[in-house]
LUMGU-62988 format. One record per residue (C-alpha): y, z, x; residue in one letter. Coordinates in steps of 0.5 Angstrom, whole numbers, plus 500, padded with zeros to 3 digits. Layout:
N
YZXA;...
END
This chain:
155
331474096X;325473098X;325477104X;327483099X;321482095X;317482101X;320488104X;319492097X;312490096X;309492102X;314499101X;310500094X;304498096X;304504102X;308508098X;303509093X;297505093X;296509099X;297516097X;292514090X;287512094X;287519099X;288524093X;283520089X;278520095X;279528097X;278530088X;270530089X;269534095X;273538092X;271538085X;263539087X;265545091X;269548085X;264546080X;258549083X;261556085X;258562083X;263563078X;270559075X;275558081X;282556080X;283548080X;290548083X;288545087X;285540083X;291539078X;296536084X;291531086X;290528079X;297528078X;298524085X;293520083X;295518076X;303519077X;302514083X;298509079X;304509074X;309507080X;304502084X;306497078X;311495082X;306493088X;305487083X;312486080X;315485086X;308480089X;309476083X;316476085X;315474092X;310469091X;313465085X;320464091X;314462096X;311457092X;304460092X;302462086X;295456086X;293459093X;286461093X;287467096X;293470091X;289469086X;282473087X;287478090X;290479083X;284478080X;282484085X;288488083X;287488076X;279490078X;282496082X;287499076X;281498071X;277502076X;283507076X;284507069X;277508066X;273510071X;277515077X;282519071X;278520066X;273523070X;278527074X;280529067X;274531066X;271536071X;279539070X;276539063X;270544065X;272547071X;274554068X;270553064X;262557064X;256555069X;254550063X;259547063X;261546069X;254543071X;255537066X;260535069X;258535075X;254528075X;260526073X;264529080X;257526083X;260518080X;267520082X;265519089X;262512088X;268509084X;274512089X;269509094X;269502090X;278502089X;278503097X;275498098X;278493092X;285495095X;282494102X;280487101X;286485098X;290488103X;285483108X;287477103X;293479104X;294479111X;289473112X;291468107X;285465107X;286457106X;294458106X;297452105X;303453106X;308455113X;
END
């Protein structure tokens, strides 16, 4: 059972933390241009990354379902490496849920909007890159603790 955890696990991981991570990281490139065009453009393009980002990030919570699953049958659940690989789980879906979302909800709020409109939100497009930047990179720790496993006491 535990091979089929495993082989799910991953299989979710790349299957959806893999594209959140890419539409969320292509959002505020784009969403700069739209907001700072001479005059409202349609966010088509826009909308298809958001909703990639947030329809995903309802699907990636099988990445930890099925991890917890593999790690209660492998018996390592108290390994340091699991541990803080959780602990930066949570921060990556916090950052997702209250940071990129919001602020992709945002700019789609105003991009149709008037150029007012538009530059008020455009600090906030600004930040979008920083905090995709910062859920890369939780992601990619955690894949780092993952693959290493720091400490691993078992076989």
């Amino acid at each position: 059972m535990n091979k089929f955890f495993l082989i799910v696990h991953i299989l979710a991981a790349i299957l959806t933390v893999g594209p959140i991570t890419v539409a969320a990281s292509m959002f505020p490139p784009i969403a700069r241009k739209l907001l700072t065009a001479d005059s409202p453009q349609e966010p088509g393009g826009l909308q298809v990354l958001h909703r990639i980002t947030t329809v995903y990030a309802w699907a990636s919570l099988a990445v930890p379902l099925f991890g917890f699953a593999l790690a209660g049958g492998l018996h390592v659940m108290g390994e340091a490496w699991l541990i803080v690989s959780i602990v930066l789980t949570l921060a990556a879906a916090l950052v997702l849920a209250y940071l990129v979302v919001p602020a992709q909800s945002a700019v789609l709020a105003a991009a149709g909007g008037t150029a007012e409109e538009r530059g008020a939100v455009l600090k906030k497009a600004k930040l979008l890159s920083m905090t995709t930047g910062i859920f890369g990179l939780l992601w990619l720790v955690v894949f780092v603790l993952m693959v290493l496993k720091p400490g691993h006491h078992g076989g």
